[in-house]
VEXDREN-2710 file (C-alpha; in Angstrom, 1 decimal):
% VEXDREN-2710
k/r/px/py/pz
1/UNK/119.5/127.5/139.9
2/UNK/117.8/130.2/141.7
3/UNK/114.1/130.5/142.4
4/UNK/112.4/133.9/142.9
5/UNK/111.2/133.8/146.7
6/UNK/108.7/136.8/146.7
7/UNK/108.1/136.5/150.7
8/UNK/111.6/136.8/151.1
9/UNK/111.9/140.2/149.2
10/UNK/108.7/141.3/151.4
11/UNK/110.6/140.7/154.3
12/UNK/113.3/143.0/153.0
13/UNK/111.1/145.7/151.9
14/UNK/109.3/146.0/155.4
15/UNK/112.6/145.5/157.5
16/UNK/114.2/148.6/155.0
17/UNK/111.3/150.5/155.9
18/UNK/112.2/150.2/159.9
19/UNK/115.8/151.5/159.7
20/UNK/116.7/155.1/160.1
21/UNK/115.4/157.8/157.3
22/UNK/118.6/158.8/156.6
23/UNK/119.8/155.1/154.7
24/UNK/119.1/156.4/151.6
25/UNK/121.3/153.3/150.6
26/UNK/119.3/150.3/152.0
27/UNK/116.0/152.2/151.2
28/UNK/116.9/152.3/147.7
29/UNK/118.0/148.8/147.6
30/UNK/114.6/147.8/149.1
31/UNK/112.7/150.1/146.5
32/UNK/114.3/147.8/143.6
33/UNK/113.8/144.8/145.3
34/UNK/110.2/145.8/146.0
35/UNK/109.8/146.4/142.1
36/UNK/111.2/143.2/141.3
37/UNK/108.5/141.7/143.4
38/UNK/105.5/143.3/141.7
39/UNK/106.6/143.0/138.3
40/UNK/104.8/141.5/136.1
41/UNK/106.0/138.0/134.7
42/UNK/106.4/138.8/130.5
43/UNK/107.5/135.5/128.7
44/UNK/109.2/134.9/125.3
45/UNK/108.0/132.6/123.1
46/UNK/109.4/131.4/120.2
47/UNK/108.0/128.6/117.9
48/UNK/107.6/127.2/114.4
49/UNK/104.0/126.1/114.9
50/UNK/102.2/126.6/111.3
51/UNK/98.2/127.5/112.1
52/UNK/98.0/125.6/108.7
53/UNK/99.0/122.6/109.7
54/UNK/98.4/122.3/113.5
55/UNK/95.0/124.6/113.3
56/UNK/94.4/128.1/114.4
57/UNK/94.1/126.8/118.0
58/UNK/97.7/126.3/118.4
59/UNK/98.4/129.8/118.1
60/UNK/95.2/131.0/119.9
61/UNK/95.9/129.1/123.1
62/UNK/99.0/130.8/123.7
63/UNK/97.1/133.5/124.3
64/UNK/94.3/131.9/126.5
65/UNK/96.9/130.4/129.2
66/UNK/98.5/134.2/129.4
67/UNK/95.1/135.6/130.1
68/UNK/94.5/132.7/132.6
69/UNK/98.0/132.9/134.5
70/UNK/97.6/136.7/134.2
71/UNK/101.1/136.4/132.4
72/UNK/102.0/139.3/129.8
73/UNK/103.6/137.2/126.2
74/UNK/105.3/138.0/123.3
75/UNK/104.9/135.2/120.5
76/UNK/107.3/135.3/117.4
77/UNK/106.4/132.0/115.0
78/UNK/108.8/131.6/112.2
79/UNK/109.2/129.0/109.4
80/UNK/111.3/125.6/110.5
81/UNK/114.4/125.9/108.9
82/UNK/115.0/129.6/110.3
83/UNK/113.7/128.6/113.8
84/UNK/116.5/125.8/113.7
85/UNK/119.4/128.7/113.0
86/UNK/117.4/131.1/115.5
87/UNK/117.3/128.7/118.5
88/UNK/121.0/127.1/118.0
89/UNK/122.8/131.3/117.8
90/UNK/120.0/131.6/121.0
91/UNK/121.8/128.8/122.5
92/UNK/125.1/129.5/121.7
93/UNK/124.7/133.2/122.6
94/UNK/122.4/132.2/126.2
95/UNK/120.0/134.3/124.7
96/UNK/117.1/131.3/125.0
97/UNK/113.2/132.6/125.0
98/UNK/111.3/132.0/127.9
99/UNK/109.8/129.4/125.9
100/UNK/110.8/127.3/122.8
101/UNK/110.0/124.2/120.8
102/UNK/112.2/121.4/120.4
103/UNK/112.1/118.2/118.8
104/UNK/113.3/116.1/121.1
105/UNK/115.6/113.4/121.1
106/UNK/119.2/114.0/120.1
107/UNK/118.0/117.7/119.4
108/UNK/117.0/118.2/122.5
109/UNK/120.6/117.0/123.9
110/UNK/122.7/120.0/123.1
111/UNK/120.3/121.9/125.1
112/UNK/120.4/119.8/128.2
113/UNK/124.0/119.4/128.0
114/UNK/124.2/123.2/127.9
115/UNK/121.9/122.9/131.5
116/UNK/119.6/125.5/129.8
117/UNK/116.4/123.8/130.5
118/UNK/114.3/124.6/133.2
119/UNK/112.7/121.1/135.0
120/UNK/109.0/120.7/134.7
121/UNK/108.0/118.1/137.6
122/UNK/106.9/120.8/140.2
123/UNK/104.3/122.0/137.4
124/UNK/103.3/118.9/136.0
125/UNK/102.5/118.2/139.8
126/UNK/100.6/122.2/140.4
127/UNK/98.4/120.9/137.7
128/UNK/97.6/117.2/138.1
129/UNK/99.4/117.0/134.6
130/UNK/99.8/113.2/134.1
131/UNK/101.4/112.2/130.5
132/UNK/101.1/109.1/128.9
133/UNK/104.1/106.7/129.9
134/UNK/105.5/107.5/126.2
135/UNK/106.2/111.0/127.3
136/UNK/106.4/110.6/130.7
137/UNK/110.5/109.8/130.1
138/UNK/113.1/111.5/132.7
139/UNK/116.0/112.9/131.6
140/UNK/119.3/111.0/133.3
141/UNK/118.9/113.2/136.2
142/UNK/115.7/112.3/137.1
143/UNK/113.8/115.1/136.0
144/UNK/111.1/116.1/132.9
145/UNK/111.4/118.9/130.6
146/UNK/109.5/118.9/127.8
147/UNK/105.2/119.4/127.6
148/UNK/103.9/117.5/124.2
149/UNK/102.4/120.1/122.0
150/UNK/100.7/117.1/120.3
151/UNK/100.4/113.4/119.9
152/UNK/104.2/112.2/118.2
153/UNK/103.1/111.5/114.5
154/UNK/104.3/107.9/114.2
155/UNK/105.0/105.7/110.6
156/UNK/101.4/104.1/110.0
157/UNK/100.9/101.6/107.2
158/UNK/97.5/101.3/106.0
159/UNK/95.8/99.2/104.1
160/UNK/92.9/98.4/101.2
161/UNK/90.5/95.4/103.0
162/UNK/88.6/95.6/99.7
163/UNK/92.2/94.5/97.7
164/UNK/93.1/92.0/100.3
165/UNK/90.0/90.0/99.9
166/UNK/90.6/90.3/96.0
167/UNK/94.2/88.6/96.4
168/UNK/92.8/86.0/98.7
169/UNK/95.8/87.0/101.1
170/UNK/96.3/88.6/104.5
171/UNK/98.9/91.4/104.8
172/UNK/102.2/90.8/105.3
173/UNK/103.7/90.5/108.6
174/UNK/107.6/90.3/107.0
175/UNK/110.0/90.5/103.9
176/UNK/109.1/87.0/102.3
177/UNK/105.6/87.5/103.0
178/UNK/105.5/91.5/101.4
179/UNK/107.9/90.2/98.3
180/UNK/104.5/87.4/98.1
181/UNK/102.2/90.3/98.3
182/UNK/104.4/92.5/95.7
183/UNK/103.8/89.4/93.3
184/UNK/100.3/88.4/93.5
185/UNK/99.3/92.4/93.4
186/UNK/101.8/92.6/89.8
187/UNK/99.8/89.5/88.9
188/UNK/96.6/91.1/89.4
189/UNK/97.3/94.9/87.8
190/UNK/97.1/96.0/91.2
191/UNK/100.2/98.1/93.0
192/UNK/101.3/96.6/96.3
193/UNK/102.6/100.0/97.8
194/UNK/101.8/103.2/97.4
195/UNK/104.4/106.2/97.2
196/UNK/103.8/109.9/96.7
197/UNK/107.4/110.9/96.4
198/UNK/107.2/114.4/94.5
199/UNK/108.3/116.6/97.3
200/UNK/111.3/113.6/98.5
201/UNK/109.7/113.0/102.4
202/UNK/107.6/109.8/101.8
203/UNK/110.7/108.1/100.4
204/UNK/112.6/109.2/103.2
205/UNK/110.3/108.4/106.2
206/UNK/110.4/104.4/104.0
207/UNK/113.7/103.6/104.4
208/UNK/114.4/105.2/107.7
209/UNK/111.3/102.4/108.7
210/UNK/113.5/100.0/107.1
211/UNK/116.6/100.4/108.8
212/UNK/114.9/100.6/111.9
213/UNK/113.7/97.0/110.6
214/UNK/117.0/95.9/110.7
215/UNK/118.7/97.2/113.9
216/UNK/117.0/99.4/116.0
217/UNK/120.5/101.7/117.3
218/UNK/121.8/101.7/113.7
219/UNK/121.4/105.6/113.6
220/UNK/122.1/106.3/117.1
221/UNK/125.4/104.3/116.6
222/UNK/126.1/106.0/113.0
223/UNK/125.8/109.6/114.7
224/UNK/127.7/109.3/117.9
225/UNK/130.7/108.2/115.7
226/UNK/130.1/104.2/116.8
227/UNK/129.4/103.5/113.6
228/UNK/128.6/104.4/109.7
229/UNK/126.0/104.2/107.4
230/UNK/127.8/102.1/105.2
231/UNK/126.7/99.7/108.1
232/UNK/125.0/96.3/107.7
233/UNK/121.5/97.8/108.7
234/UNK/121.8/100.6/105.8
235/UNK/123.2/98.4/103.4
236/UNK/120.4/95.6/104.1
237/UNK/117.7/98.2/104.1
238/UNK/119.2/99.8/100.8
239/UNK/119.3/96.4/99.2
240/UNK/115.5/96.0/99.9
241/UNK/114.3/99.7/98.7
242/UNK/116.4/98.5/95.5
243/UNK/114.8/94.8/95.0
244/UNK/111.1/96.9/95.9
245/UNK/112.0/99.3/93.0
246/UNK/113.2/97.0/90.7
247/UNK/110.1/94.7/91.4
248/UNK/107.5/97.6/90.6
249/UNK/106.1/97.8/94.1
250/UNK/104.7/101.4/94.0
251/UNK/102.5/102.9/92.0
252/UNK/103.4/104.2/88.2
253/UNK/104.6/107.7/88.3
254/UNK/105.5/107.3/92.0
255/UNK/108.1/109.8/92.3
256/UNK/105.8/113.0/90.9
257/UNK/102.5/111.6/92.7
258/UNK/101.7/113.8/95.7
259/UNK/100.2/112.4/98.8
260/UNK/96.8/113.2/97.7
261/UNK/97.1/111.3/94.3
262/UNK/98.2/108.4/96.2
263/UNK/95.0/108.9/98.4
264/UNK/93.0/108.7/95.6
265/UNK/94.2/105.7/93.6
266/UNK/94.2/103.6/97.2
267/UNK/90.2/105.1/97.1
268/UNK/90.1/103.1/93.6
269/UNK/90.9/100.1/95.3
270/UNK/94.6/100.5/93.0
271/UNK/96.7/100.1/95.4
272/UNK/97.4/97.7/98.8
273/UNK/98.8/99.2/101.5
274/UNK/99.8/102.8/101.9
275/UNK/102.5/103.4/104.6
276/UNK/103.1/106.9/105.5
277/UNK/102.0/108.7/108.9
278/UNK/99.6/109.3/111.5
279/UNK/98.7/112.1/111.0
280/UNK/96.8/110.8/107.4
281/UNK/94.5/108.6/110.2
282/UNK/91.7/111.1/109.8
283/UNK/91.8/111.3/106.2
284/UNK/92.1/107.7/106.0
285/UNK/88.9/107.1/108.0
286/UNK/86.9/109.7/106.9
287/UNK/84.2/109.5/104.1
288/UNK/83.9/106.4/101.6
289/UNK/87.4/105.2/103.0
290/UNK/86.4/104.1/106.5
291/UNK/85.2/101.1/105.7
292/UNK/87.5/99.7/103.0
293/UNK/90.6/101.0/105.2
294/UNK/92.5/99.1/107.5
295/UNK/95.9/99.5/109.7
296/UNK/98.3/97.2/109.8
297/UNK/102.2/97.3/111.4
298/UNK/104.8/97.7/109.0
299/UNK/106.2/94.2/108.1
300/UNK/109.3/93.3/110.2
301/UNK/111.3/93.3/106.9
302/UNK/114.7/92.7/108.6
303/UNK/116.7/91.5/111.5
304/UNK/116.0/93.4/114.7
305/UNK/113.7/91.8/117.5
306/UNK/110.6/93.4/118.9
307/UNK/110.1/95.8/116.1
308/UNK/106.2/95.6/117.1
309/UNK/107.2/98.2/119.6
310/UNK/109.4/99.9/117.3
311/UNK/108.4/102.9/114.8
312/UNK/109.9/105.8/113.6
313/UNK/108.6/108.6/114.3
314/UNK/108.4/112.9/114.4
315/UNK/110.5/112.6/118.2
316/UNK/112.0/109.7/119.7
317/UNK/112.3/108.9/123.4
318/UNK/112.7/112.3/124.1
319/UNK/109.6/114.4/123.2
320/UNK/109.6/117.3/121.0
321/UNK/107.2/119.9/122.4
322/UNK/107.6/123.4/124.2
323/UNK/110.1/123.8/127.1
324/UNK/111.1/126.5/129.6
325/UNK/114.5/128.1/129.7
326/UNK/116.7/127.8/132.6
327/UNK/117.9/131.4/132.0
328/UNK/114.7/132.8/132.1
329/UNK/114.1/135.5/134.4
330/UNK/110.6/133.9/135.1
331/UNK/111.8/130.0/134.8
332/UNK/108.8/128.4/137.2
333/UNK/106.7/130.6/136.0
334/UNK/107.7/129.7/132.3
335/UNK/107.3/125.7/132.9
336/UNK/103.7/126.4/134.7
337/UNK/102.9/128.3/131.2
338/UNK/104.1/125.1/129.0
339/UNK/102.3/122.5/131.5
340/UNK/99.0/124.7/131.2
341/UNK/99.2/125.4/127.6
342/UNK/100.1/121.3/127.2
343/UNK/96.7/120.0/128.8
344/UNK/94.8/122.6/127.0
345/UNK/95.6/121.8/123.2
346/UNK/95.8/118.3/124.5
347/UNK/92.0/118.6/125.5
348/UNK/91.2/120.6/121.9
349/UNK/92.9/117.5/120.5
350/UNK/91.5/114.3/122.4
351/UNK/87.7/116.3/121.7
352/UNK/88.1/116.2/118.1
353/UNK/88.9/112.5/118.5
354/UNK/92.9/112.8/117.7
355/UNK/95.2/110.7/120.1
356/UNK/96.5/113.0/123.0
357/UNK/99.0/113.1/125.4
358/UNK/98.0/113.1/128.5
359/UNK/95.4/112.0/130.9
360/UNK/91.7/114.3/130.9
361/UNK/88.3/114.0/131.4
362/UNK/87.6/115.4/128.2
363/UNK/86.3/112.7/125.7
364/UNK/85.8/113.0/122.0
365/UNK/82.6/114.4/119.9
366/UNK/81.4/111.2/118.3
367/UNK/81.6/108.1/118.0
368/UNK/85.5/106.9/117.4
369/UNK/86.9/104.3/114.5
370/UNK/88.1/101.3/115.6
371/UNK/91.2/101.7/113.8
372/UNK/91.9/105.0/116.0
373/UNK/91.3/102.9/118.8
374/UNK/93.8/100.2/118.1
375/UNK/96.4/102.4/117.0
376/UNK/96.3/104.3/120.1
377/UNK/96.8/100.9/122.5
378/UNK/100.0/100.4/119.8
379/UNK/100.9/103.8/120.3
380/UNK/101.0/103.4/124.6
381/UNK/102.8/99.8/124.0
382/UNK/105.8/101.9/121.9
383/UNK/109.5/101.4/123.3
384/UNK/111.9/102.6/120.8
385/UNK/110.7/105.4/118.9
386/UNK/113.6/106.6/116.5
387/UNK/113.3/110.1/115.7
388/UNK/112.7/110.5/111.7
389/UNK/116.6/111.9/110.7
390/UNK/115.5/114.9/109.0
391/UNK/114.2/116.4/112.3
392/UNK/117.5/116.2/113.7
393/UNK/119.6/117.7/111.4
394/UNK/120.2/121.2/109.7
395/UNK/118.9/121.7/106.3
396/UNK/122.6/121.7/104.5
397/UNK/122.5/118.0/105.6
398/UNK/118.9/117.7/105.2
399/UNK/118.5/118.8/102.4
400/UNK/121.2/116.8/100.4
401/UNK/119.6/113.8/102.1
402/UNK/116.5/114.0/100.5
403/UNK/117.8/114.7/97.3
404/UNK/119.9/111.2/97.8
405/UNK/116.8/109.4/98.9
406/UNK/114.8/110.6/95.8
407/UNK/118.1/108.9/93.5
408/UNK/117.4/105.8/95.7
409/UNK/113.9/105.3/95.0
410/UNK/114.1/106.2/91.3
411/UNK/116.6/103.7/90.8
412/UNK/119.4/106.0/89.5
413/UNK/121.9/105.3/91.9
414/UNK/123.5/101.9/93.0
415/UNK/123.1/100.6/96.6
416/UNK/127.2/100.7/97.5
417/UNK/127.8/104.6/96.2
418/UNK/124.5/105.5/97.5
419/UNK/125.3/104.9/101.2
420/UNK/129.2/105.9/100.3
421/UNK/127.1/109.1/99.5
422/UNK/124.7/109.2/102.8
423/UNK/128.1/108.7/105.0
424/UNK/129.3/111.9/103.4
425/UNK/126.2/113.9/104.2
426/UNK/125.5/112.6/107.5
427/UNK/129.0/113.0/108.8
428/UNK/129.6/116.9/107.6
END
C-alpha cells in the first residue's frame, strides 16, 4: 500500500527544473507530478444515514470536517437495502468510495478479506482519538478500521417498577423465574411482556436474544457451515417463544401493535417489562415514564454462561461505522476524515446525554438518569456482542426471515418446520 509522499514529488519537481531546457520529457513528467502534489484531496462518500432517524447533524457534519480539513466531498445517501447492492457491485467491481458505512462484524469480513480497507491507527493517533475498549477491537492483523458513527444500539429490557411492586415480585433473572412472572401477571390482568410486532423486527430482535441465551456461537457456527439452525440452541429458543405464546405472555393484539402502542399501555402500568432497544432509552426516561421505568438484563432464559456480558446487538465485535478505502486515491487522508468526523458526532451525541463512543471532554446538558448511567457501565463490561442477523444479510434472505419470525410469534407455524424453514432461508 502506497502512501502519497508530497516532499518527495517536490524534490522531483525542483531537481526537473535543473536539467537541461531541452528535456521536454522529464519536464513534462515533473509538471504532472507537480499537479498531483497540489491537487486538492476530493473524497467519496457514500452512506445510508437517514437525517430522520440519526438527526440532521449526521448529514451536516460531513460537511463541517470537509471545511475543517479543507477537503472538497461528494455525499450520495441512499436507502439501506440499495446501499447494500451498491457497496457489494463497488466491491466486487474495486470501485469502493473514499468512504462507506459498514455494519460490522461478518459484513465487514468480505471487505477485509478483499484488503480494501484502509487502517485507521495513524489517525486515531493525529487526533488523540481514544475509543471505548468495545470499539477499540483490532482486526487479526493488528490494526483498526472502522470510526463508530454512534453508540451500538444494544437489546435493552425495561421494566414497569410501579407493576412490580403490585405483583410483590422482583424481575426475573431466568426462564423459571420469567414463566413465574408470566403467571402471577395472567393472574393479575396484567401482560408480562410487551410486543409491538406489526412491522416483524421486535419479534425478530426476541428470539435472536434467546438463542444467544442458549449458546452464544450458535449463529456464527450456523453461517460458517459448522452448524445449522435446526441446532440445539434454535430448537431450545423456538421451544420457548412457543411455550411464551401459548402462555399469553405479550400483550392482546401483539402482532398489529406498533412500538408506540406498546409505549403507551407499559405508561398504563399494563404491561411488565418491555424488551426492545437502546435506542427507546430516551423515550423511556422521558416525561411521566422516568420514574415508574426501570432496566433490567434480559433473563438468562437458556444454557450459555456469562450471558450478563452478552447482548445482541446492531454490530457485533466488529463495529459498524464509516471506514476508508484502501483504493482510494486519498486513503490517509480518507481515514483522518472518518476519525474527525467520529469524535465530532460523538461529541453532538455524549452533549445531548446519549452513550458515545469515545473518550471527550464534552459532558452532557443536564442532569443524567440513573438508568443511562448503569446501562452505560453494562455497555463497557460487554464481551460478546452478536450482531442482530438481519444486518448481515441481503433483503432476499432478510426479508423471508421476518416473514417466518412473524409465523413464529403468532403461533401458526410448529417449532420443527419452522427452523426446517429458517435453515432454508439462511443457507440460500
Amino acid at each position: 500500500m502506497k502512501k502519497k509522499m508530497i516532499s518527495a514529488v517536490l524534490a522531483l519537481v525542483m531537481l526537473g527544473s535543473l536539467t537541461a531546457c531541452g528535456s521536454t520529457g522529464k519536464e513534462e513528467d515533473a509538471a504532472t507530478d507537480g499537479a498531483k502534489a497540489d491537487e486538492p484531496v476530493k473524497l467519496k462518500i457514500l452512506t445510508e444515514f437517514d437525517p430522520q432517524t440519526l438527526g440532521e447533524e449526521y448529514l451536516a457534519t460531513f460537511d463541517e470536517v470537509a471545511d475543517e480539513l479543507g477537503y472538497e466531498i461528494d455525499v450520495e445517501r441512499v436507502d439501506t437495502e440499495t446501499y447494500k447492492t451498491k457497496i457489494r457491485v463497488a466491491l466486487q467491481g474495486n470501485e469502493l468510495p473514499d468512504v462507506f458505512f459498514t455494519w460490522g462484524d461478518s459484513y465487514t469480513q468480505p471487505f477485509l478479506d478483499a484488503d480494501a480497507l484502509y487502517p485507521i491507527d495513524d489517525a486515531l493517533q493525529e487526533f488523540d482519538a481514544k475509543l471505548y475498549p468495545t470499539y477499540a477491537v483490532p482486526y487479526e492483523d493488528g490494526h483498526m478500521y472502522t470510526v463508530p458513527h454512534q453508540a451500538n444500539g444494544t437489546y435493552m429490557t425495561f421494566y414497569n417498577k410501579k407493576v412490580f411492586e403490585k405483583l410483590g415480585m422482583d424481575v426475573p433473572t431466568n426462564w423459571d423465574e420469567l414463566l413465574a412472572v408470566v403467571d402471577k401477571c395472567n393472574e393479575q390482568g396484567i401482560y408480562a411482556l410487551g410486543l409491538g410486532n406489526k412491522d416483524r423486527w421486535e419479534g425478530d430482535l426476541f428470539y435472536n436474544e434467546m438463542v444467544l441465551r442458549e449458546d452464544t456461537d450458535a449463529y456464527n457456527r450456523a453461517m460458517d457451515g459448522d452448524g445449522a439452525f435446526t441446532d440445539e440452541a434454535f430448537k431450545n429458543a423456538a421451544e420457548k417463544v412457543e411455550t411464551l405464546v401459548q402462555k399469553g405472555a405479550f400483550q392482546k393484539g401483539y402482532m398489529q401493535a406498533t412500538t408506540s402502542e406498546v409505549i403507551e399501555m407499559f405508561r398504563a402500568d399494563q404491561i411488565a417489562m418491555y424488551p426492545v432497544g437502546s435506542w427507546m432509552l430516551s423515550t423511556m426516561i422521558a416525561g411521566d415514564l422516568a420514574e415508574k421505568t426501570g432496566y433490567m438484563m434480559f433473563p438468562a432464559t437458556g444454557a450459555a454462561e456469562e450471558v450478563e456480558t452478552a447482548t445482541t446487538c446492531m454490530s457485533g465485535n466488529l463495529p459498524q461505522g464509516l471506514v476508508a478505502s484502501a483504493s482510494s486515491q486519498f486513503p490517509e487522508e480518507a481515514a483522518r476524515f472518518i476519525v474527525r468526523y467520529g469524535q465530532k458526532i460523538n461529541d453532538i451525541n455524549v452533549k445531548k446525554g446519549n452513550i458515545g463512543f469515545m473518550e471527550t471532554d464534552v459532558k452532557p446538558e443536564g442532569e443524567v438518569h440513573e438508568i443511562l448511567k448503569q446501562y452505560e457501565e453494562d455497555f463497557k463490561n460487554y464481551k460478546i456482542m452478536q450482531t442482530w442477523w438481519f444486518s448481515l444479510v441481503d433483503a432476499k434472505i432478510g426479508e423471508p426471515m421476518r416473514d417466518l419470525s412473524h409465523q413464529q410469534f403468532a403461533g401458526q407455524i410448529e417449532v420443527d418446520d419452522f427452523l426446517k424453514e429458517l435453515n432454508t432461508i439462511m443457507k440460500q
